[in-house]
N, CA, C and O of each residue as an XYZ file, in Angstrom:
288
protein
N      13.397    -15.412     -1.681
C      12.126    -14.776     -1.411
C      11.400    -14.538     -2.737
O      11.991    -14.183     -3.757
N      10.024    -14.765     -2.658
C       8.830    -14.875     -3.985
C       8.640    -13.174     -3.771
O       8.314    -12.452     -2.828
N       9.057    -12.957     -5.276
C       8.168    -11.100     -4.834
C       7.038    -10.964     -6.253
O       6.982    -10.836     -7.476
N       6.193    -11.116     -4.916
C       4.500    -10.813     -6.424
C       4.197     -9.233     -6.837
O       4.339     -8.179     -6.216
N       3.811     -9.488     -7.906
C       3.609     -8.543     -8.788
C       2.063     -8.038     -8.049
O       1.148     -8.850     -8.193
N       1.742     -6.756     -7.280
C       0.102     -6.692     -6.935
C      -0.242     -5.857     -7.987
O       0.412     -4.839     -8.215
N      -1.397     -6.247     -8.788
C      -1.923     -4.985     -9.449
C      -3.058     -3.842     -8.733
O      -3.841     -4.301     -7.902
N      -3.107     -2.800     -8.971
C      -4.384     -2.018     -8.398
C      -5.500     -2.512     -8.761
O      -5.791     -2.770     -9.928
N      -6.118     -2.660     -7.919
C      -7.554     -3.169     -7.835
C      -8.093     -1.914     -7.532
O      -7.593     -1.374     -6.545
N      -9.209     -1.145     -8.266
C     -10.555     -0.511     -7.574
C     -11.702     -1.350     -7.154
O     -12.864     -0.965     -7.022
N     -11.281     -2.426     -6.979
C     -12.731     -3.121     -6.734
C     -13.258     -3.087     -4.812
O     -12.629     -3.217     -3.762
N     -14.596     -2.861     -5.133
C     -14.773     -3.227     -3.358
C     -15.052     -4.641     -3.125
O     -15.513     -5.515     -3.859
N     -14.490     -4.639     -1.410
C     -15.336     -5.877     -0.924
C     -15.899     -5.424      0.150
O     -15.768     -4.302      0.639
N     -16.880     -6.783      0.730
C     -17.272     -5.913      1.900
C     -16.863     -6.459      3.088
O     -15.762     -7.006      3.158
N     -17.675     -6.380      4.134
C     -16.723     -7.157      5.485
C     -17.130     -8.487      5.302
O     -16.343     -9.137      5.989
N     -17.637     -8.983      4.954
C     -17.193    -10.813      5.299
C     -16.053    -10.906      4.520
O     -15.091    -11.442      5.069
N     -15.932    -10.574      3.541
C     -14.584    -10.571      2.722
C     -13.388    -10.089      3.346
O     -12.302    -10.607      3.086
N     -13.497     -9.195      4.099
C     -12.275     -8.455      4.848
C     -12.142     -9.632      6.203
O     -11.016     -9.816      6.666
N     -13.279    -10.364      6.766
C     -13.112    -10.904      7.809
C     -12.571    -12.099      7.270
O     -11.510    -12.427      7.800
N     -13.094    -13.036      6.142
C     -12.324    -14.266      5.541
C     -10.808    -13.592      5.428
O     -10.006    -14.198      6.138
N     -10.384    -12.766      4.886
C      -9.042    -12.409      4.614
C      -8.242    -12.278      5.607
O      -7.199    -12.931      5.583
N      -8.464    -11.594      6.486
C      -7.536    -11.488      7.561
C      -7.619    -12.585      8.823
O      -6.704    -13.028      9.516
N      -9.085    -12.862      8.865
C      -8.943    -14.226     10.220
C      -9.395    -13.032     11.628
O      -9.324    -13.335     12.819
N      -9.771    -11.906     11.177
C     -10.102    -10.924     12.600
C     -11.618    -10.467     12.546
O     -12.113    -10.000     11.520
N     -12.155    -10.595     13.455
C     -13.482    -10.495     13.900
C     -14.175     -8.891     13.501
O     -13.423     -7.926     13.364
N     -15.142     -8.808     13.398
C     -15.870     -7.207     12.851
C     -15.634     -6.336     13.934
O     -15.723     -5.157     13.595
N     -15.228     -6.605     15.716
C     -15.283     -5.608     15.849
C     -13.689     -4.913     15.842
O     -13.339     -3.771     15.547
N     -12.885     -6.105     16.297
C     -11.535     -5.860     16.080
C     -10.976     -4.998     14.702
O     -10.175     -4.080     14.878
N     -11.415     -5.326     13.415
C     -11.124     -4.704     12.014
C     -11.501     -3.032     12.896
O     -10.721     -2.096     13.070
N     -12.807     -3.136     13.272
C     -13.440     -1.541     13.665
C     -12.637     -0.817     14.715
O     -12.803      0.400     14.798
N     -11.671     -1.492     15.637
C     -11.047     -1.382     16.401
C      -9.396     -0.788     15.689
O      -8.672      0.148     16.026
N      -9.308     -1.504     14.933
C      -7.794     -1.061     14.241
C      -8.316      0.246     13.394
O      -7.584      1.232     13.315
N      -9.403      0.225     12.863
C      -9.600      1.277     12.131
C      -9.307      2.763     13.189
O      -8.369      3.542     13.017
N     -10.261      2.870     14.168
C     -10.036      3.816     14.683
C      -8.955      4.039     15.476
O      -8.945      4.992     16.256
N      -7.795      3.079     15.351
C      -6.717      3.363     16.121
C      -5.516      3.937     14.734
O      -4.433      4.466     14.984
N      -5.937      3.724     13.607
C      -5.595      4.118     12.093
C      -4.956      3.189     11.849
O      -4.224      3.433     10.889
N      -4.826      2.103     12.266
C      -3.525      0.721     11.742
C      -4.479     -0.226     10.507
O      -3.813     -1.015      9.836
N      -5.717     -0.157     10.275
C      -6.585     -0.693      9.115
C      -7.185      0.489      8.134
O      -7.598      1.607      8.443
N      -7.065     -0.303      6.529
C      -7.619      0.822      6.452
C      -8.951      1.322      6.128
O      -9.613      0.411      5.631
N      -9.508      2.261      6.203
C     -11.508      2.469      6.663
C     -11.593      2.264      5.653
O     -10.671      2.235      4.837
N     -12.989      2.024      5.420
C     -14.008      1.817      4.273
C     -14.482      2.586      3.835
O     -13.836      3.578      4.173
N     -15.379      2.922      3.148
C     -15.684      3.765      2.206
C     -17.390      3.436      1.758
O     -17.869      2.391      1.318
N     -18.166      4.953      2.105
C     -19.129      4.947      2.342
C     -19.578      4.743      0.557
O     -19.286      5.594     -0.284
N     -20.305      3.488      0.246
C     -21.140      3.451     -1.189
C     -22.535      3.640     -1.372
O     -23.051      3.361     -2.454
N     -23.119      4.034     -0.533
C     -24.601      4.021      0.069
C     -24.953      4.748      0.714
O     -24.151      5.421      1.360
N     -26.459      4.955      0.837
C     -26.987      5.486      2.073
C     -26.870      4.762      3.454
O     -27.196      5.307      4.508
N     -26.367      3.459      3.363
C     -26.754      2.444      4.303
C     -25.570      1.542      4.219
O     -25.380      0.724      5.119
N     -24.526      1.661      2.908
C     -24.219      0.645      2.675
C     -22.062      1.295      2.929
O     -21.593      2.345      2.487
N     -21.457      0.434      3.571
C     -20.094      0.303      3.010
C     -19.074     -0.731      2.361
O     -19.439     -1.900      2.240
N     -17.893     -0.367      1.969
C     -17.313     -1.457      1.704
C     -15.782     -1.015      1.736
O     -15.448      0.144      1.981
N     -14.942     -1.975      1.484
C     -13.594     -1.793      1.532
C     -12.764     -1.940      0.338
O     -13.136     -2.832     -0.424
N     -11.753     -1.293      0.004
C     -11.081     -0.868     -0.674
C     -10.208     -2.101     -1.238
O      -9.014     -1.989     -0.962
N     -10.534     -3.189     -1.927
C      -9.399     -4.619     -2.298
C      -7.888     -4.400     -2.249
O      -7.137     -5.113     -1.583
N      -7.523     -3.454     -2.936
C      -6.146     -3.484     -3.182
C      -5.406     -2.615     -1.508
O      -4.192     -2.750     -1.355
N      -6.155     -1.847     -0.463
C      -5.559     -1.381      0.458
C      -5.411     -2.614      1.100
O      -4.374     -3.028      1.617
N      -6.703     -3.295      1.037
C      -6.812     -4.396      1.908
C      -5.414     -5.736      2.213
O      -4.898     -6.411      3.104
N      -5.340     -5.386      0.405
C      -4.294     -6.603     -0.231
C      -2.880     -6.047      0.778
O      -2.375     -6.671      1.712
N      -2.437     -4.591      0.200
C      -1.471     -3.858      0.779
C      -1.517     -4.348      2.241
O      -0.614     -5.098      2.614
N      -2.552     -3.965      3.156
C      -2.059     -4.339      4.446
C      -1.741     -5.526      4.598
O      -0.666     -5.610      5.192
N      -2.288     -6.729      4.271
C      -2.002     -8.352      4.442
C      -0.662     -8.202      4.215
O       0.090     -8.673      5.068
N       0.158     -7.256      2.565
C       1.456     -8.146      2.790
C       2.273     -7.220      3.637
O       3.414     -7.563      3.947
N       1.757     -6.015      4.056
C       2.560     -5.516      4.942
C       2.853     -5.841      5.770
O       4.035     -5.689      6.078
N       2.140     -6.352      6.453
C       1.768     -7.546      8.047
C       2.759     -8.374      8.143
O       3.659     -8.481      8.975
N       2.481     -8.983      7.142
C       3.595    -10.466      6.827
C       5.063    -10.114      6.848
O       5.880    -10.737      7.526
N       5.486     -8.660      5.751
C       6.820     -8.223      5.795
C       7.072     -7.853      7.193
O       8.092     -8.178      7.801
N       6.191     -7.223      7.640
C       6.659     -7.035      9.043
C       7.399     -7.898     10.359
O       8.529     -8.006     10.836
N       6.083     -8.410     10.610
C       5.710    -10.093     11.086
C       7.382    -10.703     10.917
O       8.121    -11.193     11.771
N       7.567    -10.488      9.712
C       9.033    -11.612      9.237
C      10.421    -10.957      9.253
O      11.333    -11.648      8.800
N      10.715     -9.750      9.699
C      11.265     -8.873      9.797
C      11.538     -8.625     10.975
O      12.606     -8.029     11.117
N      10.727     -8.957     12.302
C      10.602     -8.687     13.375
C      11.173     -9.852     14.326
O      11.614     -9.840     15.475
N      10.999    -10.772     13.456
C      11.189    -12.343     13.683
C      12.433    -12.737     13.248
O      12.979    -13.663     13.848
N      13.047    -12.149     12.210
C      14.791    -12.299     12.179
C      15.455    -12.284     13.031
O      16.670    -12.400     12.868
């Protein structure tokens, strides 16, 4: 097994970025959010949000450890 090094990212992205990454549709992401299994975004604006890179990163490989774990 490959174990990557993640560094912290403060950087935002916003949702097309969260939707290229995961492969899940805007309302579904909005859907996990309020069920707490994604994690929310973060208000940068009067108008505007975005998401957190490195939580984002965190959930993808959590998924996967899971996902592969479950599947043993």
């Amino acid at each position: 097994m490959v174990k990557r090094e993640i560094k912290a990212k403060t950087t935002f992205i916003r949702l097309p970025e969260v939707i290229k990454r995961t492969g899940f549709g805007k309302t579904w992401i909005y859907e996990l959010i309020k069920a707490g299994r994604f994690p929310s975004q973060v208000k940068t604006g009067i108008r505007a949000v975005a998401f957190i890179e490195s939580e984002i990163d965190e959930w993808i490989e959590a998924t996967i450890r899971n996902s592969r774990q479950n599947a043993a």
